[in-house]
N, C-alpha and C positions, 0 to 999 in steps of 0.2 A: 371422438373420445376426448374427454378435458382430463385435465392433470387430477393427480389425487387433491390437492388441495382445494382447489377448486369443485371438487363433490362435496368435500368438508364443509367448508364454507359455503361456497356458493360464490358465484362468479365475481359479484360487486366487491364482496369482502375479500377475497383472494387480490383481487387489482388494487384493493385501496389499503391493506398490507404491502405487496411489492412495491407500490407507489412509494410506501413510506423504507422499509428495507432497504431498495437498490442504493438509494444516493448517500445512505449510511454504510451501507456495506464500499460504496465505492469510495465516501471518504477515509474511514481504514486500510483501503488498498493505499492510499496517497498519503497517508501519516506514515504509513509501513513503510513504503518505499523512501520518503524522508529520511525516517532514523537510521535504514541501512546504505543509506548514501555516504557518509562519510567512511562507510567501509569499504565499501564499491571502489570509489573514487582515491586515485592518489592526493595526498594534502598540496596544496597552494603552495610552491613555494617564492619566498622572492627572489628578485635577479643575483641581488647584493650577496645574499646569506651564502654562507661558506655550507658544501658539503657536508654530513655529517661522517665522521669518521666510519670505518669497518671495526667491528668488534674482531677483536685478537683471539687468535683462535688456541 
């Protein structure tokens, strides 16, 4: 049994769509996870730099 897309199409056209899809689709996973990096991740701090205070409550 072949996938639905592939009765659509037809085998060669279905492979040479995904061919061209996955590695775009897999560049947006890696842009994506880029821009939510800085949220993820705690900011760099230096050694030097002074705590920053507690907000008052």
């Amino acid at each position: 049994m072949r996938p639905p897309i592939a009765n659509l199409l037809g085998k060669d056209k279905a492979m040479a769509i995904f061919a061209v899809m996955l590695p775009v689709l897999m560049l947006g996973v890696i842009l994506a996870l880029g821009r939510y990096e800085e949220w993820l991740l705690p900011p760099n701090r230096h050694p030097d730099e002074p705590e920053t205070p507690a907000l008052p409550h």
